[in-house]
VOLOBA-217377 format. One record per residue: residue in one letter; chain; x, y, z of N, C-alpha, C in turn. Coordinates in steps of 0.02 Angstrom, whole numbers, padded with zeros to 5 digits. Example, Ala and Ser with C-alpha at 12.3 -4.5 7.8 and 13.67 -1.06 7.14 Angstrom:
2
+------+------+--------+--------+--------+--------+--------+--------+--------+--------+--------+
! vogu ! logu !   n_c1 !   n_c2 !   n_c3 !  ca_c1 !  ca_c2 !  ca_c3 !   c_c1 !   c_c2 !   c_c3 !
+------+------+--------+--------+--------+--------+--------+--------+--------+--------+--------+
!    a !    A !  00660 ! -00284 !  00390 !  00615 ! -00225 !  00390 !  00660 ! -00165 !  00390 !
!    s !    A !  00642 ! -00112 !  00354 !  00684 ! -00053 !  00357 !  00645 !  00002 !  00394 !
+------+------+--------+--------+--------+--------+--------+--------+--------+--------+--------+
//
This chain:
58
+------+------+--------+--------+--------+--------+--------+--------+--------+--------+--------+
! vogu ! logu !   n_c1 !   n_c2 !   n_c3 !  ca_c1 !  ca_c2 !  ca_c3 !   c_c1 !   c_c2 !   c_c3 !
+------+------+--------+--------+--------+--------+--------+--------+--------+--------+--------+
!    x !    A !  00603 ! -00343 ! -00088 !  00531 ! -00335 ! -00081 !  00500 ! -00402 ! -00062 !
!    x !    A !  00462 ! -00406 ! -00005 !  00406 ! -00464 !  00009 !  00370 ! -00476 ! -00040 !
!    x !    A !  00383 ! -00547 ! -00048 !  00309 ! -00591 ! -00103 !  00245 ! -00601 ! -00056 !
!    x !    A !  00204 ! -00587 ! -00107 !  00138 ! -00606 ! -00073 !  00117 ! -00650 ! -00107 !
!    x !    A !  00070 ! -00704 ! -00112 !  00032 ! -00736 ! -00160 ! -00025 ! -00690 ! -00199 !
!    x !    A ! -00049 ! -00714 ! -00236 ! -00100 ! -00694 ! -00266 ! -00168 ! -00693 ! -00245 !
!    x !    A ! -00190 ! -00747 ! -00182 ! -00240 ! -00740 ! -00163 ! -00233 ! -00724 ! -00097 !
!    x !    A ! -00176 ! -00711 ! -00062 ! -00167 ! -00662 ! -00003 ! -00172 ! -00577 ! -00037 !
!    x !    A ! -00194 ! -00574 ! -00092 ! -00191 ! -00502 ! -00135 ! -00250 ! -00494 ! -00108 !
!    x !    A ! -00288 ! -00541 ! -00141 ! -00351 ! -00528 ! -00147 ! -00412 ! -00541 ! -00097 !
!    x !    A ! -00378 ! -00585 ! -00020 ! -00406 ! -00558 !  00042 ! -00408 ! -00490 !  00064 !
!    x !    A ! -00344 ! -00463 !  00067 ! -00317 ! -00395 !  00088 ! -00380 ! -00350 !  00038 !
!    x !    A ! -00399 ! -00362 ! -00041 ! -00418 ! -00330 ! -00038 ! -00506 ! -00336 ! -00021 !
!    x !    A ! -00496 ! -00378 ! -00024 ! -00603 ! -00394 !  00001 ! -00599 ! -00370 !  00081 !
!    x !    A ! -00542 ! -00367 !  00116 ! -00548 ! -00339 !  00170 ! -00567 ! -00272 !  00166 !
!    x !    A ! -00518 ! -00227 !  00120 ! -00551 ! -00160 !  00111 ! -00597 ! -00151 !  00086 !
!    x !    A ! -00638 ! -00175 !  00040 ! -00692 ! -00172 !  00020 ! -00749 ! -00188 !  00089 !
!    x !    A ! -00741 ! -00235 !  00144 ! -00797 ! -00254 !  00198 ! -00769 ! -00178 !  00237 !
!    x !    A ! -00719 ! -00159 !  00244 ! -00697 ! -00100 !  00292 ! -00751 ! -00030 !  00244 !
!    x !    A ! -00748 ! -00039 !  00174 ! -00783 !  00028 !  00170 ! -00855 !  00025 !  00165 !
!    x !    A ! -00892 ! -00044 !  00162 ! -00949 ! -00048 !  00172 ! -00960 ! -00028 !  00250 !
!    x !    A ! -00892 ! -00052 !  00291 ! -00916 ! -00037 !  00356 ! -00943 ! -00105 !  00399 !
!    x !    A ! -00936 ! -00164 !  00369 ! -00954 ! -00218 !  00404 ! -00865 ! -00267 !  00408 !
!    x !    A ! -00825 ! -00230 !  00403 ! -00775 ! -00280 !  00437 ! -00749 ! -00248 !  00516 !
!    x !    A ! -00744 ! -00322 !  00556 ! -00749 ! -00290 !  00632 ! -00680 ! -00325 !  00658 !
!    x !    A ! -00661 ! -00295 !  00712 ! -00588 ! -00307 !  00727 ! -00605 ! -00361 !  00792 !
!    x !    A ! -00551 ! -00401 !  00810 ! -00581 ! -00444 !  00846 ! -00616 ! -00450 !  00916 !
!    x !    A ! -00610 ! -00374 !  00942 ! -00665 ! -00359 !  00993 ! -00740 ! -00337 !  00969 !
!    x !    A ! -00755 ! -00335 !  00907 ! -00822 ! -00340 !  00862 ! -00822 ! -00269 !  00856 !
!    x !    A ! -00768 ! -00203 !  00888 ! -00787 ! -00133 !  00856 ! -00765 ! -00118 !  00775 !
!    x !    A ! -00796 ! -00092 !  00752 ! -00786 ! -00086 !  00658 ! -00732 ! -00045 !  00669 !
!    x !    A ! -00693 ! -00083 !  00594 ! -00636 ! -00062 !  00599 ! -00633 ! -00005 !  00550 !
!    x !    A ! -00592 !  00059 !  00564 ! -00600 !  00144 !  00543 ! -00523 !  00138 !  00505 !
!    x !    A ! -00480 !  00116 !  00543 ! -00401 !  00101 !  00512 ! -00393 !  00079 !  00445 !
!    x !    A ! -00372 !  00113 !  00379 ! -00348 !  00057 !  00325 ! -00289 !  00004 !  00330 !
!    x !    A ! -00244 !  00047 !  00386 ! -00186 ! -00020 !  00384 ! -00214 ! -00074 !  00433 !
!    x !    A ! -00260 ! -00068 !  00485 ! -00295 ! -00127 !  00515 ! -00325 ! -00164 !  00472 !
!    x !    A ! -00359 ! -00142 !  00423 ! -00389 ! -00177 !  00381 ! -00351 ! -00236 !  00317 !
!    x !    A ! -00288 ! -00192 !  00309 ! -00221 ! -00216 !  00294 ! -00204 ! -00284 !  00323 !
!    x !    A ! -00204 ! -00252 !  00385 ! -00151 ! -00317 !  00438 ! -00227 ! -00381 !  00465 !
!    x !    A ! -00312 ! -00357 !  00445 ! -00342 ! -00422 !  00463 ! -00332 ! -00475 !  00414 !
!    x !    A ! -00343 ! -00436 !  00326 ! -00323 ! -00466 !  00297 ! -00281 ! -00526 !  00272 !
!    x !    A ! -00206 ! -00507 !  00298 ! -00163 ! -00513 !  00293 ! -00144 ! -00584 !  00351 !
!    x !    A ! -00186 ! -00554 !  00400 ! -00203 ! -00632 !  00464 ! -00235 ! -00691 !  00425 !
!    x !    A ! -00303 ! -00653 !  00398 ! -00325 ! -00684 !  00367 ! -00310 ! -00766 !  00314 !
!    x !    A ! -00249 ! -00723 !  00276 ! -00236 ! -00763 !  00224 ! -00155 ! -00798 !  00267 !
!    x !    A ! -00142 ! -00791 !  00311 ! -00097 ! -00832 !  00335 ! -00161 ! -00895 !  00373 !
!    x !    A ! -00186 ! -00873 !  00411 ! -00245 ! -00925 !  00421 ! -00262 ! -00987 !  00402 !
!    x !    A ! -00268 ! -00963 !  00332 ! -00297 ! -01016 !  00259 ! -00228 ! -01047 !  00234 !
!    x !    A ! -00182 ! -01027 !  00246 ! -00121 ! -01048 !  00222 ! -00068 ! -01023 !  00169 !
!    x !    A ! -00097 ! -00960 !  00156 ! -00065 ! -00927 !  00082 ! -00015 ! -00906 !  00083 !
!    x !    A !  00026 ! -00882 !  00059 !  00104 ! -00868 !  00064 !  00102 ! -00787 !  00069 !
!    x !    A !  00124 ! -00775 !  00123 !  00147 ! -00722 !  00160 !  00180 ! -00712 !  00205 !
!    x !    A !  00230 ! -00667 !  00214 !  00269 ! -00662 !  00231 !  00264 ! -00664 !  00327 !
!    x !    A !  00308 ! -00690 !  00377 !  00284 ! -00680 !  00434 !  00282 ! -00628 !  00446 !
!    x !    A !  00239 ! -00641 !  00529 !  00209 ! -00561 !  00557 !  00290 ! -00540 !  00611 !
!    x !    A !  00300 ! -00466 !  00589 !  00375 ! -00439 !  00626 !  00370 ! -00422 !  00689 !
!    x !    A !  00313 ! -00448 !  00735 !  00316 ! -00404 !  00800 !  00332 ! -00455 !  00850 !
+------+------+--------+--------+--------+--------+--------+--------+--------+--------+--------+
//
């Protein structure tokens, strides 16, 4: 199983929380409808800032 950090948790989840308010936007600015997009901005997110997560597989 992949480790995540603890505060790569807790981007991922303030991401879903801006996705169900409806104000998180994908990087062409259309709102994002996807939960696993919302997943994977997150998840950019906290690699970004530096948090420990696992690399991206594509």
């Amino acid at each position: 199983m992949k480790k995540y950090s603890k505060k790569s948790q807790e981007m991922v989840e303030s991401a879903m929380h801006r996705k169900k308010k409806g104000i998180l936007k994908s990087s062409t600015g259309q709102k994002v409808k996807s939960r696993k997009q919302a997943i994977a901005i997150g998840l950019s997110e906290a690699r970004q800032k530096g948090e420990k997560v696992p690399e991206k597989t594509n």
